[in-house]
C-alpha positions as CSV (number, residue, x, y, z in Angstrom):
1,X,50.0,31.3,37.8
2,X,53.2,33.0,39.2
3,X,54.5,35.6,36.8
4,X,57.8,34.4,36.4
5,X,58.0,30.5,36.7
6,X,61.8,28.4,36.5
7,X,61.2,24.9,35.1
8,X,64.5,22.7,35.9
9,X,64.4,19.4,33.9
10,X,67.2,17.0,35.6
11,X,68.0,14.4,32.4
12,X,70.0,11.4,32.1
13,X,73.1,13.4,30.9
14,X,72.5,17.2,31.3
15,X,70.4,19.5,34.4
16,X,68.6,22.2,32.4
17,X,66.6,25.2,33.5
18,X,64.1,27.7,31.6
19,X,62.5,31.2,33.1
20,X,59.8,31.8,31.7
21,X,57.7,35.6,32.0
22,X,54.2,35.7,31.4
23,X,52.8,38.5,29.5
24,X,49.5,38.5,29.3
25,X,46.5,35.1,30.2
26,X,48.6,32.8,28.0
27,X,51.1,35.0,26.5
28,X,54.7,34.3,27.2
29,X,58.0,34.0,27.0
30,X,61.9,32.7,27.8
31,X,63.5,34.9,30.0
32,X,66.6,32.4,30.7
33,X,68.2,29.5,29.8
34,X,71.0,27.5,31.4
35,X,72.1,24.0,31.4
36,X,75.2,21.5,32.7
37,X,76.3,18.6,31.6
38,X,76.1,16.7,35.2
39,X,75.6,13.5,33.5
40,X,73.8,12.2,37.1
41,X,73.7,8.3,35.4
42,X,77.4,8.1,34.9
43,X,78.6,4.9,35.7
44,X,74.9,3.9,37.0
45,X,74.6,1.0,34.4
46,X,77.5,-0.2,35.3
47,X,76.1,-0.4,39.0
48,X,72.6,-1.5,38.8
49,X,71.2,1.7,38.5
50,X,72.7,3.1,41.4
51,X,73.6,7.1,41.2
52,X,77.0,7.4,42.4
53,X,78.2,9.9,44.7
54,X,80.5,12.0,42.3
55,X,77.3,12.7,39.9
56,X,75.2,13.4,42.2
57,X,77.4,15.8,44.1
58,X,78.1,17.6,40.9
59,X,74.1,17.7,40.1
60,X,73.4,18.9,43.5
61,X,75.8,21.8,43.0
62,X,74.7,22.6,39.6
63,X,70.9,22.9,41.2
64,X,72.2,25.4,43.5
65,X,73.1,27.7,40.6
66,X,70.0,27.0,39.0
67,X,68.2,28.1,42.6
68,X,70.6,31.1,43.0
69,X,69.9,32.5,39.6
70,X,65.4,31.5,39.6
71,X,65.8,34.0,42.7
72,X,68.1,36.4,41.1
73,X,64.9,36.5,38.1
74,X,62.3,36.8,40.7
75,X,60.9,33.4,40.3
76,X,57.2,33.0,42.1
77,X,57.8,29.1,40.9
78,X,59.8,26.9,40.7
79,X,59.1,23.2,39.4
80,X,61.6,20.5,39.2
81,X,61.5,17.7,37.2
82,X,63.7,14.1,37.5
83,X,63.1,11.9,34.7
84,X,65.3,8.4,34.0
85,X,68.3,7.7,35.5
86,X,66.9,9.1,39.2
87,X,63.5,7.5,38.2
88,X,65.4,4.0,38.2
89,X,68.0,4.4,40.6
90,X,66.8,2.2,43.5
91,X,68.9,5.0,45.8
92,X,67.0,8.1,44.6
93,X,65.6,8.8,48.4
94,X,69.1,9.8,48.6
95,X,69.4,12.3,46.1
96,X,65.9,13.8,46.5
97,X,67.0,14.0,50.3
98,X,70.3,15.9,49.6
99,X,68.2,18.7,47.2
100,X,65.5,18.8,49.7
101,X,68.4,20.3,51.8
102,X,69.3,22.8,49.5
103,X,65.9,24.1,49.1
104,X,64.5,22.0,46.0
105,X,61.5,19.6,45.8
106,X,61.8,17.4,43.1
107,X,59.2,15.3,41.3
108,X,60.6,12.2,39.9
109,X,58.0,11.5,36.6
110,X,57.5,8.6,34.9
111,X,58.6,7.6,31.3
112,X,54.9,8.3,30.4
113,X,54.6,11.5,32.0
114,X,58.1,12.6,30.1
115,X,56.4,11.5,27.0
116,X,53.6,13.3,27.3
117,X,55.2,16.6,28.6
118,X,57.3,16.8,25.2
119,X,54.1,15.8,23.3
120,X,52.3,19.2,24.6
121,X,55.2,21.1,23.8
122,X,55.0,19.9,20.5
123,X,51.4,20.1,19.6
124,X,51.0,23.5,21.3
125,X,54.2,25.2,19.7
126,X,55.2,23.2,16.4
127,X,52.9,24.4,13.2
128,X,51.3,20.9,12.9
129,X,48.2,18.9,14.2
130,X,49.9,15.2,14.1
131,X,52.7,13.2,14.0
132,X,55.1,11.6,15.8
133,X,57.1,13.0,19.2
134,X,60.5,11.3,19.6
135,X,62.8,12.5,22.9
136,X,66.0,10.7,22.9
137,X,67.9,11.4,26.6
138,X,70.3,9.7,28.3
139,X,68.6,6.7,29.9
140,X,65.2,6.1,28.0
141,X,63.4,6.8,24.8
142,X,60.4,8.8,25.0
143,X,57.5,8.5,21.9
144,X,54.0,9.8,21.5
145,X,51.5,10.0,18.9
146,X,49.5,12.9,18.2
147,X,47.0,13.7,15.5
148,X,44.6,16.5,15.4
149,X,46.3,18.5,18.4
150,X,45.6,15.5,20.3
151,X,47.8,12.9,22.3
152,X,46.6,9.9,21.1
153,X,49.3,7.6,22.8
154,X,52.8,7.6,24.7
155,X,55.2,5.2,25.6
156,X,58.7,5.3,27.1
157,X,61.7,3.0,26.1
158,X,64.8,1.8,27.8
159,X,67.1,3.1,24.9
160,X,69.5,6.4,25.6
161,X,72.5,7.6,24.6
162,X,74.2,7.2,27.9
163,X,73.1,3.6,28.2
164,X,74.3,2.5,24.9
165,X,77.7,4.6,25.4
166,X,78.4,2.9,28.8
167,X,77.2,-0.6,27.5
168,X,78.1,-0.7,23.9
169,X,79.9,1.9,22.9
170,X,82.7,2.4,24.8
171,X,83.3,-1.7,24.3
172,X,83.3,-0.9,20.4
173,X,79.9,-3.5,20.2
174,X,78.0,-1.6,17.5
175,X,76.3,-4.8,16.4
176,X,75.0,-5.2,20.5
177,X,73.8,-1.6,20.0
178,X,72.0,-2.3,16.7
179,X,70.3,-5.7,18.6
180,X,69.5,-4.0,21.6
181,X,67.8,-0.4,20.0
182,X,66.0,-2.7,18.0
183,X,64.5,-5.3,20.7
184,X,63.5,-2.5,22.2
185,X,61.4,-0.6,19.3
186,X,59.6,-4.0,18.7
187,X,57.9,-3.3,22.0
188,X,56.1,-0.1,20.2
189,X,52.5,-0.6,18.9
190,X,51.8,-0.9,15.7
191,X,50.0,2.3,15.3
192,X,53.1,4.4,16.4
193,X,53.1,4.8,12.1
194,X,53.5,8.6,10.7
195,X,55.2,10.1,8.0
196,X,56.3,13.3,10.3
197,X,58.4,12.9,13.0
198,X,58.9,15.8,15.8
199,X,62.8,15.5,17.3
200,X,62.9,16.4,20.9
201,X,66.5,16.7,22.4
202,X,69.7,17.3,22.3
203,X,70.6,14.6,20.0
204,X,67.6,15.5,17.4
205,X,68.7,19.4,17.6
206,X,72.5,18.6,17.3
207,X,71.9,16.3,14.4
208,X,69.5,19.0,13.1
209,X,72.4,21.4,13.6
210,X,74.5,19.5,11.5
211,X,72.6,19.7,8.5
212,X,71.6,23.3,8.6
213,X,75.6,23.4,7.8
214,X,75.9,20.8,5.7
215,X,73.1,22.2,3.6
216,X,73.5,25.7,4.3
217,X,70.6,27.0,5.6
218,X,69.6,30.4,5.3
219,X,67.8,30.8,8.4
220,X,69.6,30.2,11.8
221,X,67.1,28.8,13.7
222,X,66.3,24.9,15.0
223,X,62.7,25.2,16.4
224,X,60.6,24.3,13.4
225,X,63.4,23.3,11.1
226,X,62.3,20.6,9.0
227,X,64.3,17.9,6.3
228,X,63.3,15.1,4.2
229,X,64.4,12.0,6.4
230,X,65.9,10.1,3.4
231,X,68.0,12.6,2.6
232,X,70.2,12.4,5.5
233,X,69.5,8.6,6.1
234,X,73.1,7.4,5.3
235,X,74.4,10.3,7.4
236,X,73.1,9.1,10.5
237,X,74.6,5.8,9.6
238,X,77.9,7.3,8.9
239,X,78.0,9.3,12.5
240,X,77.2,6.0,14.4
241,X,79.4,4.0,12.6
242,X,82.5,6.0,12.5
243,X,85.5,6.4,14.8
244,X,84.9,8.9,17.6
245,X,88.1,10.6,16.3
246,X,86.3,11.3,13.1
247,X,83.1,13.1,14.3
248,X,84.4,16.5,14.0
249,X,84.9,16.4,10.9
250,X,81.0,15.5,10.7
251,X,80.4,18.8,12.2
252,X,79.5,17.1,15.5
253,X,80.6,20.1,18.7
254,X,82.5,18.7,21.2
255,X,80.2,18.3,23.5
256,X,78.0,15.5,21.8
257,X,81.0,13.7,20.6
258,X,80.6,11.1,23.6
259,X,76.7,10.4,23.3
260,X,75.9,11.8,19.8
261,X,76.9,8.2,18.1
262,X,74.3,6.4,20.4
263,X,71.7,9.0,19.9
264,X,72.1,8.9,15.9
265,X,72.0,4.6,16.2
266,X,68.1,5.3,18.3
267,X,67.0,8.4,15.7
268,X,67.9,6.5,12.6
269,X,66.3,3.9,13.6
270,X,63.4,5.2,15.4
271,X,62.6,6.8,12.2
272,X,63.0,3.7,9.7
273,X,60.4,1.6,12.3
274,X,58.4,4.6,11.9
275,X,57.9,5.2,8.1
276,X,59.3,8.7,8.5
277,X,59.2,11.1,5.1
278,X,59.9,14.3,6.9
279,X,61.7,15.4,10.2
280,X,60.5,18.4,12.2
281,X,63.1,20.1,14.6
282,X,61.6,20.8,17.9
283,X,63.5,23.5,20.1
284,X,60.7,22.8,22.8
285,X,60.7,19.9,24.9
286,X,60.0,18.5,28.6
287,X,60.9,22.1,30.3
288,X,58.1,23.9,28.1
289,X,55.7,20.9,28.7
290,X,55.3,21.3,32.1
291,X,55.4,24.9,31.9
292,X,52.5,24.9,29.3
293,X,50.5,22.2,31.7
294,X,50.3,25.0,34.2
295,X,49.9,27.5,31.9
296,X,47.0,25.8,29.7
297,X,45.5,23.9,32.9
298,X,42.0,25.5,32.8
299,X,42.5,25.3,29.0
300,X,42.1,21.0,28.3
301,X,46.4,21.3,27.6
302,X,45.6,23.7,24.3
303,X,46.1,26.9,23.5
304,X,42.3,28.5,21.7
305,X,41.7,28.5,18.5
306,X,43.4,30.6,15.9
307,X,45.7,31.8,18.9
308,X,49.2,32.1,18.6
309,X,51.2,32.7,21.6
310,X,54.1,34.9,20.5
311,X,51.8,37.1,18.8
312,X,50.3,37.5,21.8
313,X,54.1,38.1,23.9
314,X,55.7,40.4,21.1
315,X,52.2,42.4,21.2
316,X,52.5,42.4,24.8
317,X,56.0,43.6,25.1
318,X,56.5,45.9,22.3
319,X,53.0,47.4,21.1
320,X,52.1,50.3,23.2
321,X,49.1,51.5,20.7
322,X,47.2,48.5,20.5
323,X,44.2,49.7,19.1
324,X,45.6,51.3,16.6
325,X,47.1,47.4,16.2
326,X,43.6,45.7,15.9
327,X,42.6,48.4,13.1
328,X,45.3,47.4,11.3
329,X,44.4,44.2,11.2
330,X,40.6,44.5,11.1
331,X,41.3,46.2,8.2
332,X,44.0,44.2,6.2
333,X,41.2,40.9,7.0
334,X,38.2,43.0,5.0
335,X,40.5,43.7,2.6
336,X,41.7,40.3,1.8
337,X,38.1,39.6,2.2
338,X,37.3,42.1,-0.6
339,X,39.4,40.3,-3.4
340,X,38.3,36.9,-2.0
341,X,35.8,36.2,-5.4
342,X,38.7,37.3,-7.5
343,X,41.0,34.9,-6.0
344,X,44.0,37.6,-6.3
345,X,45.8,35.7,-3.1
346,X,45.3,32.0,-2.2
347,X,43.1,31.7,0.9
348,X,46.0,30.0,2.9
349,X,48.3,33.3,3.1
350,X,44.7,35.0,5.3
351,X,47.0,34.5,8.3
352,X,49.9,35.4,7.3
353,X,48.5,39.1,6.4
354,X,46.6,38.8,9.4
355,X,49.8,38.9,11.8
356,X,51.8,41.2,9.5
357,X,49.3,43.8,9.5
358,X,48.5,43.3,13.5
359,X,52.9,43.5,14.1
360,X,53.9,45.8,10.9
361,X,54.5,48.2,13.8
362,X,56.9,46.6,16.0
363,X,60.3,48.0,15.1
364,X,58.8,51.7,16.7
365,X,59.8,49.9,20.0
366,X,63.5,49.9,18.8
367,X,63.3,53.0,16.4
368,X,60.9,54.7,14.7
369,X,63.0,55.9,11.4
370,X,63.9,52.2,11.0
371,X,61.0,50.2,11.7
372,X,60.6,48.0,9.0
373,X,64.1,46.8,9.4
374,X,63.8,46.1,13.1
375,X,60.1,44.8,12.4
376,X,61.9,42.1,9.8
377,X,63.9,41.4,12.5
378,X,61.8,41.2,15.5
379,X,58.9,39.1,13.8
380,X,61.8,36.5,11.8
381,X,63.3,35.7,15.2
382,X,60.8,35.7,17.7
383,X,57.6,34.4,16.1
384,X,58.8,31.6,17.8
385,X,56.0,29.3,18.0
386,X,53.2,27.5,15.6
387,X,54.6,28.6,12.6
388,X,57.0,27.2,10.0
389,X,60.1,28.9,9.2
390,X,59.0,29.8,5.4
391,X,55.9,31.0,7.8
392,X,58.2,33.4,9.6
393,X,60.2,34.8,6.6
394,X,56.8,35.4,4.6
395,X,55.6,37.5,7.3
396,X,58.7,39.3,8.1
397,X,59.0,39.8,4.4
398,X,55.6,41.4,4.2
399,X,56.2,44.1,6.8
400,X,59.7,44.7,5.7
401,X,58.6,45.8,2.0
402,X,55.5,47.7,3.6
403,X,54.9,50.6,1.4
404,X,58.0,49.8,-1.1
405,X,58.6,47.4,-4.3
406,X,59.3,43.9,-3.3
407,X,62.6,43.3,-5.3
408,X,63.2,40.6,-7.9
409,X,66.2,39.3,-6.1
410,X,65.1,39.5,-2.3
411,X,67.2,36.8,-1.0
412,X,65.1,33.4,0.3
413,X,62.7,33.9,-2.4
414,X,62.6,30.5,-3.3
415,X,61.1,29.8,-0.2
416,X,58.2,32.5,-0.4
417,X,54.7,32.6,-2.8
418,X,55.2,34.3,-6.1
419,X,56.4,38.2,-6.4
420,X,53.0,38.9,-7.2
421,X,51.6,37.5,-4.7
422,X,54.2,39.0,-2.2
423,X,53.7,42.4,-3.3
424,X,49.6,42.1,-3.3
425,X,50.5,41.3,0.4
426,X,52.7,43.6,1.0
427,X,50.6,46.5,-0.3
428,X,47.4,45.6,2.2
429,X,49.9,45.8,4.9
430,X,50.9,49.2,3.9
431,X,47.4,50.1,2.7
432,X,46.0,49.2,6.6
433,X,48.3,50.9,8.4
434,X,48.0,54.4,6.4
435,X,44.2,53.9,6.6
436,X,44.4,52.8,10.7
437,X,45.5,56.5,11.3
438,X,42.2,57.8,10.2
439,X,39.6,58.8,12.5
440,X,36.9,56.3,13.0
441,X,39.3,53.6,11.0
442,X,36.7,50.5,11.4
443,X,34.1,52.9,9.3
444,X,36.3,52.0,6.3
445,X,34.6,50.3,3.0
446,X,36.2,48.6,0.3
447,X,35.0,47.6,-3.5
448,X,37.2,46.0,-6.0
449,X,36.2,46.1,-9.4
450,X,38.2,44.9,-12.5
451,X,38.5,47.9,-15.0
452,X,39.9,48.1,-18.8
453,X,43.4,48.4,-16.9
454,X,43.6,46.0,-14.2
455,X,41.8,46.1,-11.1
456,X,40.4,49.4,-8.8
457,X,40.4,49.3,-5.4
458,X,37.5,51.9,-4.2
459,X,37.7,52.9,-0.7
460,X,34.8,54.7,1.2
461,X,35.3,56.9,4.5
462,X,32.8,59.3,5.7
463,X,35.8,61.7,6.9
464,X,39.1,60.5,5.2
465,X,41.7,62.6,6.6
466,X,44.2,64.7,4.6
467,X,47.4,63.1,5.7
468,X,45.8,59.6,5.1
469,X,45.0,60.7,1.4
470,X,48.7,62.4,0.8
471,X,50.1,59.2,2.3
472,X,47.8,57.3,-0.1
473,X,48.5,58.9,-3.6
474,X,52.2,57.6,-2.6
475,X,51.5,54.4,-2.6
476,X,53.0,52.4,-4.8
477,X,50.4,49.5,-6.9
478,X,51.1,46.2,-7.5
479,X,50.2,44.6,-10.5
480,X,46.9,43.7,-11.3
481,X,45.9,47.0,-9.6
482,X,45.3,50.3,-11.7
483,X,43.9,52.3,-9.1
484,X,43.0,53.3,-5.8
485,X,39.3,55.6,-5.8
486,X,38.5,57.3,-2.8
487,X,34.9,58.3,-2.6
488,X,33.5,59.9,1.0
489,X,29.8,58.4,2.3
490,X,28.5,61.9,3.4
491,X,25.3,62.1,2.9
492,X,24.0,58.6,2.1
């Protein structure tokens, strides 16, 4: 696979493209990001289907910008996808004609393929194994079923915002709306059931957006965002029912005010058809599906086991000592495995101290004096993928209080484990970093023991270094531990 790839997704109502670098086998990243709003259906419903010739001259020029700048990034690849309104047009030879001129081969998919492009994106990059995928563009509706990181089912609907602006909308028929989303989500299966719902698309991340505000969210980030559907169940009615005029004042941007109504009437209810209880944001959708098909093609569409893809890119990019990096997280595993029969930390934050130790480093590559600030920083806002946001802030939490006392009023701490637990963390973070410095760091032992005073931590090295043991009588303990012992295995 090329190195640098462009994926250009041409929707219903916008023409988007993502660069994307690889790193490392599957390691990766975004490089670049562009959309416009070419709206290539315009006035296509009104016309049988037929593109007209102002969108598509606008989309035309908007795909020579795209092909200007996947150059400029040194593209190897370029893959262009076409999805409703050119996959129904009965005059699409025309428009795939007039990009072939321009340089661009375009694949027109169908409503199945769309569906399960979002789908991949979703199961490879969202922290969980099932649910529902629901894409809401501008011409069709795209749904798939997932459960255990499998794509069980996928089906496309004629339902979109554009559609039911052109056809309803703009003719104030909110009822004809209502009867046509709903004809058209009796046509689902029945199985298409599931409590947690994935949101693909602009309308799902602009109604996510919304409620981040309304709510105030601490942490400014969409991918992974999640709410409790019936929550916000009479706020989707109130956007599609309201006069345009009033939208902004719903928080909808400017932008959305023309096709976030119809998208809101399709979510809401999408979701009631589907039994939703909770609603997870996706920031990933079509563009990173096909991407991750030729990524993961020799890999069945997964990613392995217990691999995480942007710890693999922020290791890639920013760790220059890398084995230094495994010892550090060789050793934070045995030590979590050391207090395992004393059940000091729940079994389900191994991971968490598992990346933190691997990354604590990863503010060196901004500056060294300050690396637990710009580690915080680093790991909150790029550990994109397969993790949840209280995921993110507990491991950026971990390595910014490496070595120090976890404060009583750390911001967000209603959305982290207990302060003990935090600081117990914390202090195996700090613990396998000091130790990784040692020569020979994988020769390390470790017995915990519980004495009169709370618990001591015994840790055997044949040569433990003098800066390692200055470094360690620094340390500051968390509570239940007393002591550390250091003991040397000369000899035995």
């Amino acid at each position: 696979m090329a190195k640098i790839t462009a994926i250009i997704d041409i929707g219903s109502n916008s023409a988007r493209m993502a660069i994307f670098e690889k790193t490392s086998h599957l390691g990766f990243h975004l490089l670049y990001e562009t959309k416009s709003k070419v709206r290539i259906s315009e006035f296509s419903y009104a016309h049988n289907g037929y593109l007209q010739p102002i969108p598509m001259e606008r989309a035309i020029c908007a795909l020579k910008d795209f092909l200007h700048i996947a150059k400029a990034h040194k593209a190897r690849k370029i893959l262009c996808v076409a999805t409703s309104a050119v996959r129904d047009a009965p005059n699409k030879a025309e428009f795939l004609k007039l990009a072939r001129n321009i340089g661009l081969n375009i694949k027109v998919i169908s409503g199945e393929q769309e569906a399960y492009f979002g789908a991949l994106s979703a199961l490879n990059l969202l922290p969980y194994a099932s649910g529902i995928t629901i894409d809401i563009g501008g011409g069709s509706t795209e749904c798939a079923l997932i459960e255990n990181h499998k794509i069980i089912d996928k089906i496309s609907l004629d339902i979109g915002t554009i559609r039911l602006k052109e056809l309803f909308f703009d003719k104030g028929n909110l009822k004809g709306a209502k009867e046509f989303v709903q004809n058209a989500l009796h046509k689902l299966p029945e199985h298409f059931s599931h409590t947690r719902i994935f949101g693909i698309g602009g309308t799902a991340r602009a109604l996510s957006k919304t409620i981040q505000k309304r709510i105030q969210y601490p942490i400014d980030t969409l991918h992974a965002f999640e709410y409790d559907f019936f929550h916000h169940t009479e706020f989707f009615r109130t956007i599609y029912c309201a006069n345009p005029n009033e939208l902004p004042k719903l928080g909808i941007k400017e932008d959305r005010i023309d096709s976030i109504q119809g998208g809101a009437l399709i979510f809401h209810l999408a979701l009631l058809h589907f039994g939703t209880k909770s609603v997870v944001t996706s920031g990933v959708g079509v563009r990173e599906g096909v991407f991750l098909n030729d990524l993961l093609r020799n890999e069945n569409g997964h990613f392995p086991p217990n691999f995480n893809p942007s710890v693999r890119n922020l290791k890639d990019r920013f760790l220059k000592n890398t084995a230094q990096s495994n010892a550090q997280k060789l050793l934070a595993m045995r030590l979590f495995s050391t207090q395992e029969n004393l059940a000091l930390i729940p079994q389900a934050y191994k991971k968490h101290l598992s990346i933190s130790a691997e990354l604590c480093n990863i503010g060196i590559a901004l500056n060294f004096y300050e690396k637990s600030y710009h580690s915080d920083y680093i790991l909150l806002n790029a550990l994109n993928y397969r993790l949840t946001h209280q995921e993110r802030l507990l491991i950026a939490t971990l390595v910014r209080y490496s070595g120090k006392k976890i404060p009583e009023s750390l911001p967000y701490l209603e959305l982290l484990p207990n302060l003990q637990t935090l600081r117990i963390l914390s202090f195996f973070v700090a613990l396998s970093e000091i130790l990784s410095n040692n020569d020979n760091p994988r020769d390390f032992h470790f017995i915990l023991f519980n004495g009169l005073n709370g618990y001591t931590l015994q840790i055997t090295h044949s040569n433990l270094s003098y800066l390692v043991q200055e470094k360690l009588k620094k340390l500051t303990l968390p509570s239940p531990f007393s002591q550390l012992v250091l003991t040397s295995s000369k000899g035995q």
